[in-house]
PATOR-608458 format. One line per field, with one value per residue: residue in three letters; chain; x, y, z of N, C-alpha, C, O, CB in turn. Coordinates in nm, 3 decimals, always signed. Glycine has a CB too. Layout:
N
rest c(Ala_...) .
kette c(A_...) .
n_X c(X_...) .
n_Y c(Y_...) .
n_Z c(Z_...) .
ca_X c(X_...) .
ca_Y c(Y_...) .
ca_Z c(Z_...) .
c_X c(X_...) .
c_Y c(Y_...) .
c_Z c(Z_...) .
o_X c(X_...) .
o_Y c(Y_...) .
o_Z c(Z_...) .
cb_X c(X_...) .
cb_Y c(Y_...) .
cb_Z c(Z_...) .
END
This chain:
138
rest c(Unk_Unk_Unk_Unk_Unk_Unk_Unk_Unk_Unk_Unk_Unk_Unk_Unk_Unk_Unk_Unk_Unk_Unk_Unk_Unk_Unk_Unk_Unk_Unk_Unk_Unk_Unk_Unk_Unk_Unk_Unk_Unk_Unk_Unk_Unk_Unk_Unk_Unk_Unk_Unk_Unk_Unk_Unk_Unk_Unk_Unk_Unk_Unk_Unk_Unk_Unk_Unk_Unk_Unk_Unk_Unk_Unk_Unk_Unk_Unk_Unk_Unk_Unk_Unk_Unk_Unk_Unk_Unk_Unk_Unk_Unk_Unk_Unk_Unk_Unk_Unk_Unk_Unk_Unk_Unk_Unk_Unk_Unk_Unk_Unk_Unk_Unk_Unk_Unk_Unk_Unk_Unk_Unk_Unk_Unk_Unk_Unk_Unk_Unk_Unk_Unk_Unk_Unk_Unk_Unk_Unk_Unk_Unk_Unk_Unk_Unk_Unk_Unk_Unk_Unk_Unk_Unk_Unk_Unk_Unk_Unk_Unk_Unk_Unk_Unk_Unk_Unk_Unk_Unk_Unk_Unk_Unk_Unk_Unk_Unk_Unk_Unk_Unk) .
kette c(A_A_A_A_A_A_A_A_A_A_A_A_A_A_A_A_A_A_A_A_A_A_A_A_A_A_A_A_A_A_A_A_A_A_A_A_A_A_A_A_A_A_A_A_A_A_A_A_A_A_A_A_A_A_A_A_A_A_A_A_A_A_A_A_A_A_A_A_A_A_A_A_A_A_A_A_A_A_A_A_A_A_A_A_A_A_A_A_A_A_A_A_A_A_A_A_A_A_A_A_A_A_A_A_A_A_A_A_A_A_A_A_A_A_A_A_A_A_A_A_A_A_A_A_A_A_A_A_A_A_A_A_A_A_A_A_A_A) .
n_X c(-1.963_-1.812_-1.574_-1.311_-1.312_-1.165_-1.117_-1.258_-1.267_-1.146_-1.170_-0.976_-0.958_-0.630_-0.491_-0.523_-0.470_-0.135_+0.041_+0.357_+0.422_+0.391_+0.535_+0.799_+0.760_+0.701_+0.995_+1.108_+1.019_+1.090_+1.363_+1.495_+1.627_+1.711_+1.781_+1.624_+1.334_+1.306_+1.430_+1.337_+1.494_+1.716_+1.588_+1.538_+1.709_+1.961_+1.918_+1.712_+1.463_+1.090_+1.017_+1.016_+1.030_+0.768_+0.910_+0.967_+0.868_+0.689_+0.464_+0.425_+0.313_+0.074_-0.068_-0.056_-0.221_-0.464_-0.440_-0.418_-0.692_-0.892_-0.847_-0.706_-0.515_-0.275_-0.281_-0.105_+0.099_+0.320_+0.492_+0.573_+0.651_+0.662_+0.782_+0.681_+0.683_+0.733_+0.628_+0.440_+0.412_+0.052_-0.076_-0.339_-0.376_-0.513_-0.591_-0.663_-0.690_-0.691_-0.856_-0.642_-0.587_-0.674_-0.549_-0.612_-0.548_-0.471_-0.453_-0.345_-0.309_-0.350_-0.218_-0.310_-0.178_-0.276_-0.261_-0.440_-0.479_-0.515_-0.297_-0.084_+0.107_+0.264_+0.277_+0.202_+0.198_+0.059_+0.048_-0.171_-0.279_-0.580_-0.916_-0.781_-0.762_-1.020_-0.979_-1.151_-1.349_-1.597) .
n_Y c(-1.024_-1.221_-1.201_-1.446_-1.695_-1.875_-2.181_-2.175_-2.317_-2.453_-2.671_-2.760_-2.953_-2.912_-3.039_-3.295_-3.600_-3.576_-3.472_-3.565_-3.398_-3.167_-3.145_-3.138_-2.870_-2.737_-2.729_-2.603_-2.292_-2.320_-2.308_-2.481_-2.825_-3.062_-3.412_-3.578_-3.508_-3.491_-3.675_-4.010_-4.266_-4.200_-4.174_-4.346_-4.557_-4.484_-4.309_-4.456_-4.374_-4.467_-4.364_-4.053_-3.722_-3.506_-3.155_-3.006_-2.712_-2.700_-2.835_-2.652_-2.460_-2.487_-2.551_-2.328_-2.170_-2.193_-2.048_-1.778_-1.789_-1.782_-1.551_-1.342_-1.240_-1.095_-1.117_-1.333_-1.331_-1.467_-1.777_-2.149_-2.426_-2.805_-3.066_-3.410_-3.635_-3.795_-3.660_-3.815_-3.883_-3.852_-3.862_-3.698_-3.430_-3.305_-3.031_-2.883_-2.614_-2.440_-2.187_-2.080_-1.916_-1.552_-1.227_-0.892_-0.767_-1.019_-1.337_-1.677_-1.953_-2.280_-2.561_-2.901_-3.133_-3.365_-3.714_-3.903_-4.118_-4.051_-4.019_-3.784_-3.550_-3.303_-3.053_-2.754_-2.406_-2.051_-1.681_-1.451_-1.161_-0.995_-0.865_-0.729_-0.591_-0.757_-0.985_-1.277_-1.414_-1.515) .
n_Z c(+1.948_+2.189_+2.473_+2.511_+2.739_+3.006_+2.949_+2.684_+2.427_+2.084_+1.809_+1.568_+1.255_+1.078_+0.850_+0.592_+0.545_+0.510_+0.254_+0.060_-0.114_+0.019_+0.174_+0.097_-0.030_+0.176_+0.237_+0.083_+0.087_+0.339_+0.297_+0.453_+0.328_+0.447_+0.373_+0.536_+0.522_+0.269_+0.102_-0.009_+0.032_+0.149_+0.409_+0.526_+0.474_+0.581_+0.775_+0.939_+0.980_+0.960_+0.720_+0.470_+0.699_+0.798_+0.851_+1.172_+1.215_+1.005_+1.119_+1.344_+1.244_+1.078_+1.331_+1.435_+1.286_+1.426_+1.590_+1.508_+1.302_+1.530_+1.722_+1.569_+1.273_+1.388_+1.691_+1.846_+2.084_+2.195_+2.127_+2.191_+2.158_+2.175_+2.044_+1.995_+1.858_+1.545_+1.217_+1.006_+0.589_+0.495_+0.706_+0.915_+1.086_+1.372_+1.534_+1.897_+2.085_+2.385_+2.581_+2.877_+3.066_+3.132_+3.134_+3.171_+2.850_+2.748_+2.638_+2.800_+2.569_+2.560_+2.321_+2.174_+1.922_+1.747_+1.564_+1.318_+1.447_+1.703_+1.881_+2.043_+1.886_+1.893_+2.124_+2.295_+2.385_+2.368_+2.402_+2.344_+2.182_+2.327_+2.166_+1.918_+1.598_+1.353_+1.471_+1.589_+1.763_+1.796) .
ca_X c(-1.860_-1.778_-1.412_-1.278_-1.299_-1.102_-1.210_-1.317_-1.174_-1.139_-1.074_-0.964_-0.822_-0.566_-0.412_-0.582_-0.396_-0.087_+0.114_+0.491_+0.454_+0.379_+0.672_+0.917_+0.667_+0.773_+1.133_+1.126_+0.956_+1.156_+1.500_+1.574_+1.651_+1.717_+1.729_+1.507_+1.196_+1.328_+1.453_+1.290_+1.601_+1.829_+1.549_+1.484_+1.869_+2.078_+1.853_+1.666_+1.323_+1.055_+0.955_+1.057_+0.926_+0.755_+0.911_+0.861_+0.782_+0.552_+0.342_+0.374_+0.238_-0.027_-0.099_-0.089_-0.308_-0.580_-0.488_-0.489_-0.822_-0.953_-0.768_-0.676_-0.317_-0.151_-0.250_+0.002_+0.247_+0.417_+0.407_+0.611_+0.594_+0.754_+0.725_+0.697_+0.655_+0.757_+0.502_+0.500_+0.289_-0.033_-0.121_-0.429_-0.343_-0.633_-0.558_-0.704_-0.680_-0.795_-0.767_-0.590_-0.603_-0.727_-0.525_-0.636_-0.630_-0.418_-0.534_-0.283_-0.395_-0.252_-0.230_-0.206_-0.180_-0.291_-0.268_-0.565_-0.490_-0.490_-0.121_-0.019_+0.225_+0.302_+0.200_+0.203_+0.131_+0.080_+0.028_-0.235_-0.366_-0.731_-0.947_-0.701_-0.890_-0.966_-1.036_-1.308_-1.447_-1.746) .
ca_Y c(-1.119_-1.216_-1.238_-1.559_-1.744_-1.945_-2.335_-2.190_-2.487_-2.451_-2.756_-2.765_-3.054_-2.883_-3.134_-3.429_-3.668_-3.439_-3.513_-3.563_-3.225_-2.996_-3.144_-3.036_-2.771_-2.614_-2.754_-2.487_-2.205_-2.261_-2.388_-2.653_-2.965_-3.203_-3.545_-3.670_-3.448_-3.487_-3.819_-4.140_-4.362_-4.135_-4.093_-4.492_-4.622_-4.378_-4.277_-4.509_-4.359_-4.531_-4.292_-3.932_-3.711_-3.325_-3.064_-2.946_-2.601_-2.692_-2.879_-2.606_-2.338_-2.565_-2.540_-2.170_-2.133_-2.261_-1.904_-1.646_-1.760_-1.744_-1.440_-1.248_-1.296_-0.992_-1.145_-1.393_-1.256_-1.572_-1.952_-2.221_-2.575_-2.895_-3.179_-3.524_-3.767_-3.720_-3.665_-3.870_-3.845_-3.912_-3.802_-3.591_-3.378_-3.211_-2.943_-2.870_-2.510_-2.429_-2.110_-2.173_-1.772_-1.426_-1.147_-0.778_-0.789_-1.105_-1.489_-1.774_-2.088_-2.413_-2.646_-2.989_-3.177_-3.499_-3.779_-3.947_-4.192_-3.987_-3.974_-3.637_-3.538_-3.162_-2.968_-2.584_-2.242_-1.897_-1.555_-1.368_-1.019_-0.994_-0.723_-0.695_-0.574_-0.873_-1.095_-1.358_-1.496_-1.568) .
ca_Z c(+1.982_+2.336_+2.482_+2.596_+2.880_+3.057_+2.964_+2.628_+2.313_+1.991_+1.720_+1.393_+1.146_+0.971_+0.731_+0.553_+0.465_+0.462_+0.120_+0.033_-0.203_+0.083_+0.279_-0.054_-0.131_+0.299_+0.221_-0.059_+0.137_+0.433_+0.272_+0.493_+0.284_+0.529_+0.330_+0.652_+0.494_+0.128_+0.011_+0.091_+0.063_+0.296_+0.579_+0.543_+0.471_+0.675_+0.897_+0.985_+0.953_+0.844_+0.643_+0.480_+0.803_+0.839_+0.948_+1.305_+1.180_+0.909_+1.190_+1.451_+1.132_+1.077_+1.435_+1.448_+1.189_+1.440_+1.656_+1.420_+1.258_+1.619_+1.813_+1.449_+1.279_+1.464_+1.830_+1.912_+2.126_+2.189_+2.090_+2.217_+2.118_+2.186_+1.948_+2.073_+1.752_+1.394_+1.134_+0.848_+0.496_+0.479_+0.853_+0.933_+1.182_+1.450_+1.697_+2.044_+2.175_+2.506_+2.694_+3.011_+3.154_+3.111_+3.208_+3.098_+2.715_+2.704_+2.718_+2.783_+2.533_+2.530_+2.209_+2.153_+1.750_+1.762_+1.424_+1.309_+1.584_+1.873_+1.913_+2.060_+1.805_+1.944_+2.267_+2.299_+2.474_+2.359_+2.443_+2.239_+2.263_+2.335_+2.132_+1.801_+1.455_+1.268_+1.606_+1.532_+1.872_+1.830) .
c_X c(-1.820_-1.637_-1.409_-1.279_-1.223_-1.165_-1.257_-1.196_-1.215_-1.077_-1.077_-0.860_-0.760_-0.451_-0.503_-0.512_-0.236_+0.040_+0.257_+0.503_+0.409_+0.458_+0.765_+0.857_+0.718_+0.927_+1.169_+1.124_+1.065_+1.282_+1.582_+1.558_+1.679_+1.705_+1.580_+1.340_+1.231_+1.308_+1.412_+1.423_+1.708_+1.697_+1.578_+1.599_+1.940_+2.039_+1.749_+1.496_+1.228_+1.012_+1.037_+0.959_+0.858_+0.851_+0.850_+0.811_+0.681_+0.441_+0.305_+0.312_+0.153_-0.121_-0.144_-0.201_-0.508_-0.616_-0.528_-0.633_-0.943_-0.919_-0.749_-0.485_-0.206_-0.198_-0.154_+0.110_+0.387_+0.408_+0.529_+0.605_+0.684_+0.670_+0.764_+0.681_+0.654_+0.613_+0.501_+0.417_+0.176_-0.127_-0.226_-0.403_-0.455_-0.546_-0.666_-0.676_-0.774_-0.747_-0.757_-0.585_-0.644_-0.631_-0.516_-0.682_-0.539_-0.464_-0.357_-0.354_-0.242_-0.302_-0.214_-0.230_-0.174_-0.307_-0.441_-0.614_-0.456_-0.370_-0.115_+0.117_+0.305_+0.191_+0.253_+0.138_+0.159_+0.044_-0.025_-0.306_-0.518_-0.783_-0.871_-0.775_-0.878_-1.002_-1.152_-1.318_-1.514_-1.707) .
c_Y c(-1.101_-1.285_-1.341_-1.554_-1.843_-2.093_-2.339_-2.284_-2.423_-2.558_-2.772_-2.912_-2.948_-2.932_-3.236_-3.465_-3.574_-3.553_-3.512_-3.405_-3.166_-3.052_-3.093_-2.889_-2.697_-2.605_-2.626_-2.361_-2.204_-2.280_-2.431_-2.783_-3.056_-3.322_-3.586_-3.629_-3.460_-3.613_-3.926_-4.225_-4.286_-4.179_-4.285_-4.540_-4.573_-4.365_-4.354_-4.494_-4.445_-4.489_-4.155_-3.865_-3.527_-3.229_-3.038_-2.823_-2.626_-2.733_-2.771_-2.444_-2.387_-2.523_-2.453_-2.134_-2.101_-2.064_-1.795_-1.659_-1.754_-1.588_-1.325_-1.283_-1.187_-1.049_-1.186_-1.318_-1.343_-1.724_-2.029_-2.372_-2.657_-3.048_-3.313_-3.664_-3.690_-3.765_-3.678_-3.851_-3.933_-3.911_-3.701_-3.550_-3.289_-3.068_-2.930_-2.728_-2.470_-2.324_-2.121_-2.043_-1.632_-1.360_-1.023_-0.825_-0.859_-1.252_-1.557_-1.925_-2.195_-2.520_-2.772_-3.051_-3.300_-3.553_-3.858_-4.044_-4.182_-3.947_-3.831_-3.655_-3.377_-3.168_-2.819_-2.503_-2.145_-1.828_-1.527_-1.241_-1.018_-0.851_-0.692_-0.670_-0.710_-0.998_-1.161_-1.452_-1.544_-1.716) .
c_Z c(+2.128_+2.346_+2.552_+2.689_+2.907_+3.003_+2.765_+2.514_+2.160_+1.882_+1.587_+1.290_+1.076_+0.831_+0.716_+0.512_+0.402_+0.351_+0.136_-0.005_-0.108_+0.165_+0.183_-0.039_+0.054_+0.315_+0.146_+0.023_+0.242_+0.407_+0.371_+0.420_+0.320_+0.445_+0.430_+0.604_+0.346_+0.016_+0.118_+0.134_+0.148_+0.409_+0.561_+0.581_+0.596_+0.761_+1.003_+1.013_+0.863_+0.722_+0.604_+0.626_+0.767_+0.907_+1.052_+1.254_+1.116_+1.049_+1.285_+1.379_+1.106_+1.187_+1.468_+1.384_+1.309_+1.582_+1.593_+1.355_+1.443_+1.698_+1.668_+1.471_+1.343_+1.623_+1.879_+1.954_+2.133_+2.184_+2.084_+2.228_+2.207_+2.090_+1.992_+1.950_+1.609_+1.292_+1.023_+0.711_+0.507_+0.640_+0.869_+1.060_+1.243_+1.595_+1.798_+2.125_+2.279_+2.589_+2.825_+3.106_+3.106_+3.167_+3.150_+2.947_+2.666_+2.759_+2.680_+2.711_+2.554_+2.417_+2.222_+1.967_+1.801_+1.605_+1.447_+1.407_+1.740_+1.950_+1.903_+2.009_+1.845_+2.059_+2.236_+2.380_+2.392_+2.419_+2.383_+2.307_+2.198_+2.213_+2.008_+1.696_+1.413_+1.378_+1.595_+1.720_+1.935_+1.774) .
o_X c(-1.797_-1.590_-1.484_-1.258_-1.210_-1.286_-1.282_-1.075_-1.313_-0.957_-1.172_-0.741_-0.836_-0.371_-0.565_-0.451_-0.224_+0.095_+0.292_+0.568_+0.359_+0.454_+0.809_+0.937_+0.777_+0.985_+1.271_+1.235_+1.136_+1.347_+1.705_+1.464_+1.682_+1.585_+1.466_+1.242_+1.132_+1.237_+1.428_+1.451_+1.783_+1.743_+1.683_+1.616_+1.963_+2.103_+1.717_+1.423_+1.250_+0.974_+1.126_+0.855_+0.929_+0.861_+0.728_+0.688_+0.573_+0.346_+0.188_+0.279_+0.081_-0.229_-0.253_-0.280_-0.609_-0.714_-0.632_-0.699_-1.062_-1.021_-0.793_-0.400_-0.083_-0.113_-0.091_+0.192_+0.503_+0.315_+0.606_+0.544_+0.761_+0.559_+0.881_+0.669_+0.606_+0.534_+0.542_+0.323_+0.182_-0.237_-0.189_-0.407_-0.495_-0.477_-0.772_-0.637_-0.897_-0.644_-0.850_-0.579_-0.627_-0.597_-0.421_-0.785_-0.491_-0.499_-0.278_-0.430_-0.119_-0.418_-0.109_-0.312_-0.090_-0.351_-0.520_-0.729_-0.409_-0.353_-0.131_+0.208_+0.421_+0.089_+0.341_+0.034_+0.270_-0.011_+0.032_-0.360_-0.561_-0.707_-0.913_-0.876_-0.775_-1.057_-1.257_-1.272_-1.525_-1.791) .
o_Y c(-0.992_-1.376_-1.353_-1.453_-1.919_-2.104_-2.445_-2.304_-2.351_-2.551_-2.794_-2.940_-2.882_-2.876_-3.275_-3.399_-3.522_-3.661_-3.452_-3.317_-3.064_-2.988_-2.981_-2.796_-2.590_-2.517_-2.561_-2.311_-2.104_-2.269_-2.425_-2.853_-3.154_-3.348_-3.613_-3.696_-3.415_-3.641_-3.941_-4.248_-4.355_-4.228_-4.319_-4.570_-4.640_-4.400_-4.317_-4.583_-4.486_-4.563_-4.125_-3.919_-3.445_-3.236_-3.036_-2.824_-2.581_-2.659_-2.766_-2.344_-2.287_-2.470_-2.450_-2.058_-2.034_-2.004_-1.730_-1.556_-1.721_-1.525_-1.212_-1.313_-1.199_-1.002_-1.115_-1.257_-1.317_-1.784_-2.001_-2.424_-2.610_-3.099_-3.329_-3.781_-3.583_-3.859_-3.599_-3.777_-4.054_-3.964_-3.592_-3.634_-3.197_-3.053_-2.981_-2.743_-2.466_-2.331_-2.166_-2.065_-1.633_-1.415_-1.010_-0.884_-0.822_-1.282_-1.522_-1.998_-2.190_-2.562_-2.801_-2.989_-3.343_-3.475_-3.864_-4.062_-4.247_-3.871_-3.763_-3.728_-3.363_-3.232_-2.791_-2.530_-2.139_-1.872_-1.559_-1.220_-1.033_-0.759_-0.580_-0.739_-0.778_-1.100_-1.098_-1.564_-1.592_-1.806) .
o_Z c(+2.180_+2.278_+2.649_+2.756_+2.811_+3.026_+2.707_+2.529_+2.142_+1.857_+1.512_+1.276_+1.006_+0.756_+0.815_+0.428_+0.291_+0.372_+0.238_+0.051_-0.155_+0.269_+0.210_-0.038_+0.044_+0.379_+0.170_+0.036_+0.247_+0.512_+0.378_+0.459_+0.246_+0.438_+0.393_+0.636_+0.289_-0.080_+0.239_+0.252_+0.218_+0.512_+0.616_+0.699_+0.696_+0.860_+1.115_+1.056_+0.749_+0.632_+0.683_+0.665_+0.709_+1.030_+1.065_+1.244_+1.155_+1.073_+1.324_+1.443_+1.096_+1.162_+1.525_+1.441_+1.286_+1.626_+1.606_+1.348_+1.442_+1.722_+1.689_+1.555_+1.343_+1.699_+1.957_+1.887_+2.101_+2.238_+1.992_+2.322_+2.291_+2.082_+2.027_+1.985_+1.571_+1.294_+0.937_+0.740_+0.523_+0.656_+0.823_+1.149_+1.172_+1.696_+1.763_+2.241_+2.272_+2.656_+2.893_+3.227_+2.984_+3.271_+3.073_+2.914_+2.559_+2.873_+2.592_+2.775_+2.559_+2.422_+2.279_+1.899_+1.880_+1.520_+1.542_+1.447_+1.834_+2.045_+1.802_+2.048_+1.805_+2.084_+2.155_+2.440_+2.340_+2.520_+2.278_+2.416_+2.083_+2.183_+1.978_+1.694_+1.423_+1.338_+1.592_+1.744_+2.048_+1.775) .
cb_X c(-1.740_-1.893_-1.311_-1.195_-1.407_-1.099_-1.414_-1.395_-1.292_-1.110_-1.076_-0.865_-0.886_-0.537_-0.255_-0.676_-0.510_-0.008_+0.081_+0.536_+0.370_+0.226_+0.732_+0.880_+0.436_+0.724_+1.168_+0.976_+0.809_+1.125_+1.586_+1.525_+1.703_+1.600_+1.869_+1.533_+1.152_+1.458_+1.636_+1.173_+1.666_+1.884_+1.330_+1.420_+1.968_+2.120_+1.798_+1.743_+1.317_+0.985_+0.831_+1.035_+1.018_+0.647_+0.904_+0.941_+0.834_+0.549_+0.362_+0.499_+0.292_+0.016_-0.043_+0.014_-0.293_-0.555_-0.398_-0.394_-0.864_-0.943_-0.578_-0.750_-0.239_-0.176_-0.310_+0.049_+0.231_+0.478_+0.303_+0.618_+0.610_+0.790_+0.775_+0.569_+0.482_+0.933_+0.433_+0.518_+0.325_+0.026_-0.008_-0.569_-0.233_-0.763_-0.520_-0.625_-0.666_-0.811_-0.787_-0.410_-0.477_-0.859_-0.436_-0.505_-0.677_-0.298_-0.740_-0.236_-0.488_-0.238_-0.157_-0.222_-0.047_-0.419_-0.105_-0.579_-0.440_-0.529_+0.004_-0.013_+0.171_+0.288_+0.267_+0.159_+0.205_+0.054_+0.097_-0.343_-0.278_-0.781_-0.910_-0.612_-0.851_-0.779_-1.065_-1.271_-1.465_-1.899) .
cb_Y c(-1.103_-1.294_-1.138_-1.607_-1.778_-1.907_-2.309_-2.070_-2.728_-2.363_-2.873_-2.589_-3.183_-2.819_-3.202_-3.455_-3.710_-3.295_-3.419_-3.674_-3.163_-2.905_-3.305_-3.100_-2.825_-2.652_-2.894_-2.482_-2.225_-2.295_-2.318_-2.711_-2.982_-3.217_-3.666_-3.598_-3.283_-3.447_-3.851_-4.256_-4.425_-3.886_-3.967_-4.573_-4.568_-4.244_-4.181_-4.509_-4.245_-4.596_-4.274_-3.858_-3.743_-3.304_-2.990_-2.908_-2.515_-2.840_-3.014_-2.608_-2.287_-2.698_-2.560_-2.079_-2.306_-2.498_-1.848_-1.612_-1.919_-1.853_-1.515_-1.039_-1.315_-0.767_-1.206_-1.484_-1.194_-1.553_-1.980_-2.177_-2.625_-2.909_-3.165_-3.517_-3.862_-3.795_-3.578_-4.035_-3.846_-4.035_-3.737_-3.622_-3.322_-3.377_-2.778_-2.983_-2.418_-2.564_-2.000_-2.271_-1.739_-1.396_-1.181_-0.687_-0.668_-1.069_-1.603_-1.781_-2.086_-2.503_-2.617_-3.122_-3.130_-3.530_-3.915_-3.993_-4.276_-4.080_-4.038_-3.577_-3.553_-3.019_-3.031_-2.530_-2.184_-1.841_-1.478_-1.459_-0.834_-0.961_-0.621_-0.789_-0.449_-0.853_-1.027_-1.529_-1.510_-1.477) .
cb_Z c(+1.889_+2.431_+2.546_+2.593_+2.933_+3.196_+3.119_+2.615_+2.337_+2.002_+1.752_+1.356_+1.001_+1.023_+0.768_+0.485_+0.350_+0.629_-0.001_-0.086_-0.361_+0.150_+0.349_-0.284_-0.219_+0.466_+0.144_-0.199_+0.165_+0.550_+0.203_+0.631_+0.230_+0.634_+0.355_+0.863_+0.561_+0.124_-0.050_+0.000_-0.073_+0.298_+0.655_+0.420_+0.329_+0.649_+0.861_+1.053_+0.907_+0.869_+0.705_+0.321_+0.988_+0.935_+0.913_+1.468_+1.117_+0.742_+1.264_+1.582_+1.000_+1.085_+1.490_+1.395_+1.042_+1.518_+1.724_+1.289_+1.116_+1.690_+1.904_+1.479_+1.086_+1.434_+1.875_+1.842_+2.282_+2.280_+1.909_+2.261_+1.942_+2.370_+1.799_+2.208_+1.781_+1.308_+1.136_+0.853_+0.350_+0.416_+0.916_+0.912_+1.152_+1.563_+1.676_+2.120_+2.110_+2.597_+2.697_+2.993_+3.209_+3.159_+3.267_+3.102_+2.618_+2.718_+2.596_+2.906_+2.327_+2.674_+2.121_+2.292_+1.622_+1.864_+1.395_+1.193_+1.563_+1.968_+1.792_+2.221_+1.633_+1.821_+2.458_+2.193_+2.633_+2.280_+2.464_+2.156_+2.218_+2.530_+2.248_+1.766_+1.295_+1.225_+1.740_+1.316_+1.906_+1.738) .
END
């Protein structure tokens, strides 16, 4: 296995078609109940959504997912998002990691989550440590 390089990409779909029950089903896990991710007739009525929506976390754990099976799940040192469009059911969600620096036995990547229609729905950076047991980079 050879250590990253600068330029090198990595992409993964991590949701098909992502369901109502795993928006309840991270509602549960993470106990935030938000109507806006819960009940259709609050996000729609009240809120004005057209839809119930995702959690930002669920999408930016999704996201993650796409470092630890590359780098190993103890690398990340640090991971910073920003979410730019809500994510509704039934959305396949792709990621895009690309490392953006080398320095010693740490790379800087940057993320983005795009929907089935290209819409950048999140952006991101982490920190990961190079070399960790468990590190898949080939």
């Amino acid at each position: 296995m050879s250590a990253p390089v600068v330029g090198d990409e990595r992409t993964a779909v991590v949701v098909e078609e992502l369901s109502r029950a795993r928006i309840v089903q991270y509602a549960g896990a993470s106990g935030d109940f938000n109507p806006v991710h819960t009940d259709e007739p609050f996000a729609v009525g009240t809120a004005g959504s057209p839809s119930v929506f995702a959690h930002g976390m669920l999408t930016m754990g999704l996201a993650g997912r796409v470092l630890t099976d590359w780098f190993g799940v103890e690398a990340p040192l640090s991971y910073r998002v920003r979410f730019l469009a809500p994510v509704y059911p039934g959305v396949t969600l792709t990621v895009r990691a690309r490392v953006r620096s080398v320095a010693g036995d740490t790379a800087a990547v940057e993320l983005a989550v795009t929907d089935q229609e290209q819409a950048v729905v999140m952006t991101g950076e982490a920190d990961v440590r190079l070399g960790v047991a468990g590190t898949n980079t080939a």
